[in-house]
C-alpha positions in Angstrom: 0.0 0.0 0.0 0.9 3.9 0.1 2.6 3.5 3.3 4.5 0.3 2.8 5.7 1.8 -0.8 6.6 5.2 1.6 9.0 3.5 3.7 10.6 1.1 0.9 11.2 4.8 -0.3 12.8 6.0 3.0 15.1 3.4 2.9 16.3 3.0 -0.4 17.5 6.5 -0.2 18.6 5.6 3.3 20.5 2.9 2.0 21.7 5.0 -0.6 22.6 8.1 2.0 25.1 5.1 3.2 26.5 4.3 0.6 27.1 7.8 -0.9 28.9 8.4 2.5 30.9 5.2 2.5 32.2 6.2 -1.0 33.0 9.8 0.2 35.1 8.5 3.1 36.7 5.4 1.4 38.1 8.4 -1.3 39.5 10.2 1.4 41.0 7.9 2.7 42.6 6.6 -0.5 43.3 10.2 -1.4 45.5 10.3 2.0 47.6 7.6 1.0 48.5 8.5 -2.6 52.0 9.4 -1.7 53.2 6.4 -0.6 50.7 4.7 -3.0 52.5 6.5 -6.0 56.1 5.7 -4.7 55.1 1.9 -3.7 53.4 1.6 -7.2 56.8 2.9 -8.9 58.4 -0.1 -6.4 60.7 3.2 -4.9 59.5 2.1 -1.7 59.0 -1.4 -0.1 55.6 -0.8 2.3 53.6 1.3 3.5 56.0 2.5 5.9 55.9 6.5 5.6 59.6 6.9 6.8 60.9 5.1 3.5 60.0 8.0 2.0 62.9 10.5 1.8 63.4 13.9 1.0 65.8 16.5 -0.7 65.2 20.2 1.8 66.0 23.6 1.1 65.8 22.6 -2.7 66.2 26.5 -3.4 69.1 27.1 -6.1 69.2 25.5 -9.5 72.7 23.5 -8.7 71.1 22.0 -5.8 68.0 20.8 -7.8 70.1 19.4 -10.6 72.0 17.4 -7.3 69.0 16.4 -5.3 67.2 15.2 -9.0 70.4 12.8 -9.8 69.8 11.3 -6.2 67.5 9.3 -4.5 65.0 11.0 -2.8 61.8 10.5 -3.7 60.5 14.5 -2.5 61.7 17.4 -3.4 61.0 20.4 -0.9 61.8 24.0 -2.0 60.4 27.6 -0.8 58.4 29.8 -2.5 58.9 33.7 -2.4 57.6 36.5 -5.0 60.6 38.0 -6.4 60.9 41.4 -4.9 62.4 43.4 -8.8 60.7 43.1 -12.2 59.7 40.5 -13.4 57.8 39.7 -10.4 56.8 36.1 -10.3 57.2 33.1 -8.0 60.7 32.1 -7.2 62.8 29.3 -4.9 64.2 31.4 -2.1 64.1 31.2 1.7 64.4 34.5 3.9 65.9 36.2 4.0 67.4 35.6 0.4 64.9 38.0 -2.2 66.3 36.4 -5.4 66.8 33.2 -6.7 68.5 31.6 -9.7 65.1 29.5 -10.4 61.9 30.3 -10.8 58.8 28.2 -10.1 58.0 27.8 -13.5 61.4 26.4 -14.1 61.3 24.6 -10.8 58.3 22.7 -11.6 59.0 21.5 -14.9 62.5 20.1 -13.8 60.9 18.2 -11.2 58.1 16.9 -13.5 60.6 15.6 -15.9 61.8 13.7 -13.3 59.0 12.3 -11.7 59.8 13.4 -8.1 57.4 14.3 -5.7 57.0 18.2 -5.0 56.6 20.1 -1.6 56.2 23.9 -2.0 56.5 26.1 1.1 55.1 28.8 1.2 56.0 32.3 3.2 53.7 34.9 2.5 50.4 34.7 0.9 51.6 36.7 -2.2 53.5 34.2 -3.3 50.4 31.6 -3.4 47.8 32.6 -6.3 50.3 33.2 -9.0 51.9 29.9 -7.6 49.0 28.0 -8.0 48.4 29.4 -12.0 51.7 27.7 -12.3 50.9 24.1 -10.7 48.0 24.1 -12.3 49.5 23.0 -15.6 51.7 20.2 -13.7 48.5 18.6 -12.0 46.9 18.7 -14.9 49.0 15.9 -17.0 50.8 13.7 -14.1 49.7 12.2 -10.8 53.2 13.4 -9.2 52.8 13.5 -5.4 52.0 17.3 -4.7 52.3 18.8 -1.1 51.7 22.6 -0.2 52.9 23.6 3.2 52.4 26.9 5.2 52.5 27.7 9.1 49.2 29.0 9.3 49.4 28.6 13.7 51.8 29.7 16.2 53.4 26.7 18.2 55.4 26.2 20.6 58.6 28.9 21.1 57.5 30.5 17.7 58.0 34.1 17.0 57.8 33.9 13.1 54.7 35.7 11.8 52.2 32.9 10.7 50.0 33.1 7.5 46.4 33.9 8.0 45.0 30.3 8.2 41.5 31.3 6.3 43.4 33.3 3.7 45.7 30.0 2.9 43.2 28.0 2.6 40.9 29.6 0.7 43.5 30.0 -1.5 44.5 26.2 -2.0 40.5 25.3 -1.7 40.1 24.4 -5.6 43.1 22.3 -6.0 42.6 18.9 -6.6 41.7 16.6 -3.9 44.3 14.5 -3.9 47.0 17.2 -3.0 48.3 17.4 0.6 48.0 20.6 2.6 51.0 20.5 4.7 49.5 23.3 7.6 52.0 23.9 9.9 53.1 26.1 13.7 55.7 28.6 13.8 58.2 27.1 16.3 61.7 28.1 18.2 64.0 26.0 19.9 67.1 26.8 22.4 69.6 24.1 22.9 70.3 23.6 26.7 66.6 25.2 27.7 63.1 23.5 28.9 61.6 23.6 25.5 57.5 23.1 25.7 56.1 20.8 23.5 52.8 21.0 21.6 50.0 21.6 23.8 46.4 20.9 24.2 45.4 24.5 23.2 47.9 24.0 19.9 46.1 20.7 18.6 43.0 21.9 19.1 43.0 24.7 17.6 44.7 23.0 14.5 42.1 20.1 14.5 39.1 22.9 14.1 40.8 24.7 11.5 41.4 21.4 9.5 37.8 19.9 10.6 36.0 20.5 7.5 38.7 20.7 4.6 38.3 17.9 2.0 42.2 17.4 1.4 44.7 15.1 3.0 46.5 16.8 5.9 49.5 16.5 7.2 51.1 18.3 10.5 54.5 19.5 10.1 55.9 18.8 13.5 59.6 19.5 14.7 61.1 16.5 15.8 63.0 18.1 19.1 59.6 19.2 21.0 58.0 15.8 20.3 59.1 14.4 23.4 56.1 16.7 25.4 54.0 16.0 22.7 52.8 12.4 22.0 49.4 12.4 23.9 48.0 15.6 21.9 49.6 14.2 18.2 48.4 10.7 18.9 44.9 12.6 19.6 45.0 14.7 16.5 45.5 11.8 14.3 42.9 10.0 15.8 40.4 12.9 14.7 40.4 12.0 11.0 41.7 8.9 8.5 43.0 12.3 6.2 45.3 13.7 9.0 49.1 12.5 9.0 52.6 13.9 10.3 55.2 14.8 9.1 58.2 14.8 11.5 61.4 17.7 10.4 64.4 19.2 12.4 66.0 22.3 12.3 69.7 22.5 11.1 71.3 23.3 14.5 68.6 21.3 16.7 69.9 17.7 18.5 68.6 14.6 18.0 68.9 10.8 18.0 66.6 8.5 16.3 66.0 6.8 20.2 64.0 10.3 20.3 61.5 9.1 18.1 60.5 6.0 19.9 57.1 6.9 20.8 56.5 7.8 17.4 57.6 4.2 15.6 56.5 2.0 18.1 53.3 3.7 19.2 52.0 5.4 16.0 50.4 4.1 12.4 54.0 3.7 10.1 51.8 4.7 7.4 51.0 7.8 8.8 54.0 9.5 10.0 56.5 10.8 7.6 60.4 11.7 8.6 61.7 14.9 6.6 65.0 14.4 8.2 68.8 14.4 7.0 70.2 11.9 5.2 71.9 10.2 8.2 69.6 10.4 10.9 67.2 8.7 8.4 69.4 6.0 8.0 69.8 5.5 11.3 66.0 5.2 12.2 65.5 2.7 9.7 68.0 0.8 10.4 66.9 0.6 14.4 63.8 0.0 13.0 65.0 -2.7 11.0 67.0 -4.4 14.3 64.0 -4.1 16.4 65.6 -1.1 18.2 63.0 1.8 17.2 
């Protein structure tokens, strides 16, 4: 009858509701993994283990991308700045450098040729929407792993000026959904001092301003404040299958790979990546490999 026909109704679309949602998440999810997906699918990496994946920093100057592309690593991670003198348009520099040798464009296509993954970081907002004309072109003919990183929070000991978080990301909204938004905290670090970790307040306040973005995300997190800071991390992962870290040190900060214990033993290998020198890399995985990380 009308009422029996009414609810077989109800829950065909309820049924469908499901499966619609199921879908959405299971893309998500897949979209969060497409970095190590891509390098696994290459066989660059052997599992799913996120610190197999390595990294070339500071890629800024066109002799060092020539080097870094001859090598190994499977990301390459470079700044982005506006140049400052005619012709404006997006260049590799960190501050306080206001040149560079390479531009974006340039940049880009070396790294495309090459099939390396790309991290862009950017340090003011300028920099972003001509950025972005430029990237489009790349995204638009490869599946090339593509990260875009900005602190957008300050964190813990940070003085640096963050971007404005809504400004960034409304930016970066359109790109594809498979690119990572690497959304980071300012930090500072003094050797010999009681550094604070990340706190409560921090990871909150990062979880709601990622809450409702439809990208992978992944936490840049500086690996010398990490000991104060496994509770809160492991808590911020927990909030979302999109939401990864991505573990970094300064040049002058001090470290050994028994520092990241928590982290290997205690955390999802597939969701914690290690942007770390060549030699503390090696290190970790071989502990890792002898059962001692």
């Amino acid at each position: 009858d009308e009422r029996n026909s009414h609810k077989t109704h109800m829950f065909i679309c309820s049924c469908n509701n499901t499966t619609l949602i199921i879908a959405i998440l299971l893309a998500r999810a897949a979209a969060s993994t497409m970095t190590l997906q891509y390098f696994l699918s290459r066989g660059l990496i052997r599992s799913s283990d996120a610190a197999e994946v390595s990294w070339c920093h500071g890629v800024n100057s066109r002799s060092g991308l020539m080097e870094a592309l001859s090598g190994s690593a499977h990301m390459m991670e470079a700044d982005v700045l506006m140049r400052e003198c005619d012709p404006k348009e997006p260049i590799m520099a960190h501050p306080p450098a206001r040149d560079s040798d390479i531009t974006l464009k340039e940049w880009l296509q070396e790294v495309k040729e090459q099939q390396k993954g790309i991290k862009l970081d950017f340090k003011s907002l300028e920099a972003v929407a001509p950025s972005l004309v430029l990237l489009e072109e790349v995204l638009a003919k490869t599946n090339l792993p593509v990260w875009i990183n900005a602190d957008v929070l300050a964190g813990p000991g940070g003085h640096a000026q963050p971007l404005d978080p809504q400004a960034f990301l409304s930016a970066v909204r359109d790109l594809p959904p498979h690119v990572v938004l690497s959304l980071g905290w300012t930090t500072g670090w003094t050797a010999g001092m009681d550094n604070p970790g990340y706190s409560w307040d921090m990871v909150r306040v990062m979880e709601g301003v990622c809450r409702a973005l439809q990208h992978p995300v992944t936490f840049p997190v500086r690996a010398v404040l990490l000991a104060r800071s496994a509770p809160q991390l492991r808590w911020l992962l927990q909030q979302s299958h999109r939401y990864t870290l991505t573990v970094w040190t300064g040049q002058t900060d001090t470290l050994t790979p028994q520092d990241l214990l928590p982290y290997r033993r205690g955390f999802d290998r597939s969701r914690v990546y290690y942007d770390l020198p060549p030699s503390l890399r090696t290190e970790l995985n071989r502990g890792t490999q002898d059962g001692d990380v």
